[in-house]
BATOR-178530 format. One record per residue (C-alpha): residue number from 1; residue in three letters; chain; x, y, z. Coordinates in nm, 2 decimals. Layout:
N
    nr   rest   kette        x        y        z
   NUM    ALA       A        X        Y        Z
...
This chain:
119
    nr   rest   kette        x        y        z
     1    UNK       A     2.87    -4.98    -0.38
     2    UNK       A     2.76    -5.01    -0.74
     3    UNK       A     2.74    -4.64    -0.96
     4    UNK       A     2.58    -4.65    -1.28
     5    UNK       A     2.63    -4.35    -1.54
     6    UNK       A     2.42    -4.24    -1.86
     7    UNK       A     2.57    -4.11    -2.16
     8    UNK       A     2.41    -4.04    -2.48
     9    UNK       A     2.12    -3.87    -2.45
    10    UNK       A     2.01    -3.54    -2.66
    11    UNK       A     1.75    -3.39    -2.91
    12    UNK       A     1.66    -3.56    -3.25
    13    UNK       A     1.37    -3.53    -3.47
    14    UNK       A     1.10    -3.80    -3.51
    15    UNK       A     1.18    -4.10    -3.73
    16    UNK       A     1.56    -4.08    -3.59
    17    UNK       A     1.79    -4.28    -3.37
    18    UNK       A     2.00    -4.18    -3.07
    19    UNK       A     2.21    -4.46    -2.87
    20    UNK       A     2.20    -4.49    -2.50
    21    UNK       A     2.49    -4.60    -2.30
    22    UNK       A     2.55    -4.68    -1.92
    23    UNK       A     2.81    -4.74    -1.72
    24    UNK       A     2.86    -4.94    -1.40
    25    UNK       A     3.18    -4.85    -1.20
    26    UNK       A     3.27    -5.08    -0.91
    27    UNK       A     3.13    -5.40    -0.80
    28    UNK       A     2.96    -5.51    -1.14
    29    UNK       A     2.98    -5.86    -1.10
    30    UNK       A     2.75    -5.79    -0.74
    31    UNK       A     2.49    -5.69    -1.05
    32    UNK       A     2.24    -5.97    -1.23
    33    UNK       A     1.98    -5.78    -1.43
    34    UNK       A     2.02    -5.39    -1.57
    35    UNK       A     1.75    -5.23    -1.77
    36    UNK       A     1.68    -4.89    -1.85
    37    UNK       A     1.38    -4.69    -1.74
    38    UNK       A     1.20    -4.38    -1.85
    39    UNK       A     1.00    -4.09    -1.73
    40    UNK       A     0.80    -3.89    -1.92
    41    UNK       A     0.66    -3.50    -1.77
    42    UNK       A     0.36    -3.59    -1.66
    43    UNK       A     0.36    -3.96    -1.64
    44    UNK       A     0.49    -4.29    -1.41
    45    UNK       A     0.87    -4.40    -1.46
    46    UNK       A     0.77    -4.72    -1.69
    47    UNK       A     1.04    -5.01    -1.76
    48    UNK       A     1.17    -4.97    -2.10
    49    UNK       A     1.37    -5.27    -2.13
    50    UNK       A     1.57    -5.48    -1.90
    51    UNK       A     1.83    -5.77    -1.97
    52    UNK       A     2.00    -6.04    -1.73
    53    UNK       A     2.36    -6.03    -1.75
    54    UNK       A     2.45    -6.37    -1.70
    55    UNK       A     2.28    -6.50    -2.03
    56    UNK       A     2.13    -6.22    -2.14
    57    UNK       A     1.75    -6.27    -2.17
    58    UNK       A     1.62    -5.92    -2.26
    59    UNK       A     1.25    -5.80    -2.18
    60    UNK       A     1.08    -5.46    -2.35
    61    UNK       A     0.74    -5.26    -2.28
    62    UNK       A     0.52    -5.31    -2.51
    63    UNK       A     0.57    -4.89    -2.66
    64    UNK       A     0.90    -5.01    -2.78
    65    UNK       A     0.86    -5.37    -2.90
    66    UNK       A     1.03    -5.36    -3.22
    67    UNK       A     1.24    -5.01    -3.23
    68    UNK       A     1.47    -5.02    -2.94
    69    UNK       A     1.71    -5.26    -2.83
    70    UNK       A     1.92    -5.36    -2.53
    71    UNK       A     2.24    -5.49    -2.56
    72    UNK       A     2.58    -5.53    -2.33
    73    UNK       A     2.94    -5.51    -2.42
    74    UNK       A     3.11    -5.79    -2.40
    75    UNK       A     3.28    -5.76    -2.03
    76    UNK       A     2.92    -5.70    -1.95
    77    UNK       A     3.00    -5.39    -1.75
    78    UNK       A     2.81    -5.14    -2.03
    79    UNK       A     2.49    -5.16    -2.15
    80    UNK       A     2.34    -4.98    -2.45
    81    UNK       A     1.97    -4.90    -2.59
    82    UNK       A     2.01    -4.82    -2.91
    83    UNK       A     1.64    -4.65    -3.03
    84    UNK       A     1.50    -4.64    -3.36
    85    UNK       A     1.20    -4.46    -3.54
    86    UNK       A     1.17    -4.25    -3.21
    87    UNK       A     0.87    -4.10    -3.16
    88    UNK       A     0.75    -3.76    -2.99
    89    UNK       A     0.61    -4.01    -2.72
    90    UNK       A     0.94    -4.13    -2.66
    91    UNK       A     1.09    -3.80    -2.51
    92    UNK       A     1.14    -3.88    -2.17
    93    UNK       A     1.44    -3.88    -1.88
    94    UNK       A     1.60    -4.25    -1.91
    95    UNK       A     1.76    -4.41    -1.63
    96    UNK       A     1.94    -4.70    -1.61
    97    UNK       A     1.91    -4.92    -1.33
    98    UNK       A     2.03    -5.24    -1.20
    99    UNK       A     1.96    -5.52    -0.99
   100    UNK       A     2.17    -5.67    -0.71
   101    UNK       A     2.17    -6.05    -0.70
   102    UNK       A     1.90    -6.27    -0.50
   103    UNK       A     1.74    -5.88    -0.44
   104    UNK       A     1.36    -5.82    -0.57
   105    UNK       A     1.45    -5.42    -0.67
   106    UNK       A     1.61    -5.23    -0.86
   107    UNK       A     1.84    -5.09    -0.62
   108    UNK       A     2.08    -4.89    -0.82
   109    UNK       A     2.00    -4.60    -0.99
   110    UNK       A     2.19    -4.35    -1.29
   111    UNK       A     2.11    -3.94    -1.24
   112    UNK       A     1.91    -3.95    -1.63
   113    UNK       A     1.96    -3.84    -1.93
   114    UNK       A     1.72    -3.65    -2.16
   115    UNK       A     1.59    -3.78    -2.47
   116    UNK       A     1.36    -3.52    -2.68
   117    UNK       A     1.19    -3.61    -2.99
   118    UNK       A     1.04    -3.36    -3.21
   119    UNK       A     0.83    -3.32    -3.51
């Protein structure tokens, strides 16, 4: 089985960064696309970005076009989202997922991190 871990989270004030990390321990190479989702109180879990691993094609939602990025080390067993000019809007629970070869779903899931923005 594939375990995915987020580290990085915490609080920062609007207009700052914070850098996202996550792990995936055991059976990476099983793993084609990873991407990182959020939920915010309130609101539907909504694909922030996603990337495939093989070549590394990256997608983003349309609230973070331009201020976040996805990137993966170079073993291609970590993946980062590195956030700029974070908004209030942005504080959610992020959760990395990842997606099994030839498999429609995101099967595998990370327990969160927080991300708070304030003014």
């Amino acid at each position: 089985q594939v375990q995915l871990e987020e580290f990085g989270g915490g609080s920062v004030q609007a207009g700052g960064s914070l850098k996202l990390a996550c792990t995936a321990s055991r059976n990476n190479y099983l793993l084609c696309e990873k991407a990182w989702y959020r939920r915010a109180p309130g609101k539907e879990r909504e694909l922030v970005s996603s990337i495939i691993v093989s070549e590394g094609t990256r997608k983003y939602g349309n609230s973070v076009k331009g201020r976040f990025t996805i990137s993966q080390d170079y073993a291609k067993t970590v993946i980062y989202l590195e956030m700029n000019s974070l908004e209030n809007e942005d504080t959610a629970v992020y959760y990395c997922a990842a997606k099994r070869c030839g498999e429609p779903s995101f099967g595998y899931w990370g327990p969160g991190t927080q991300v708070t923005v304030s003014s």
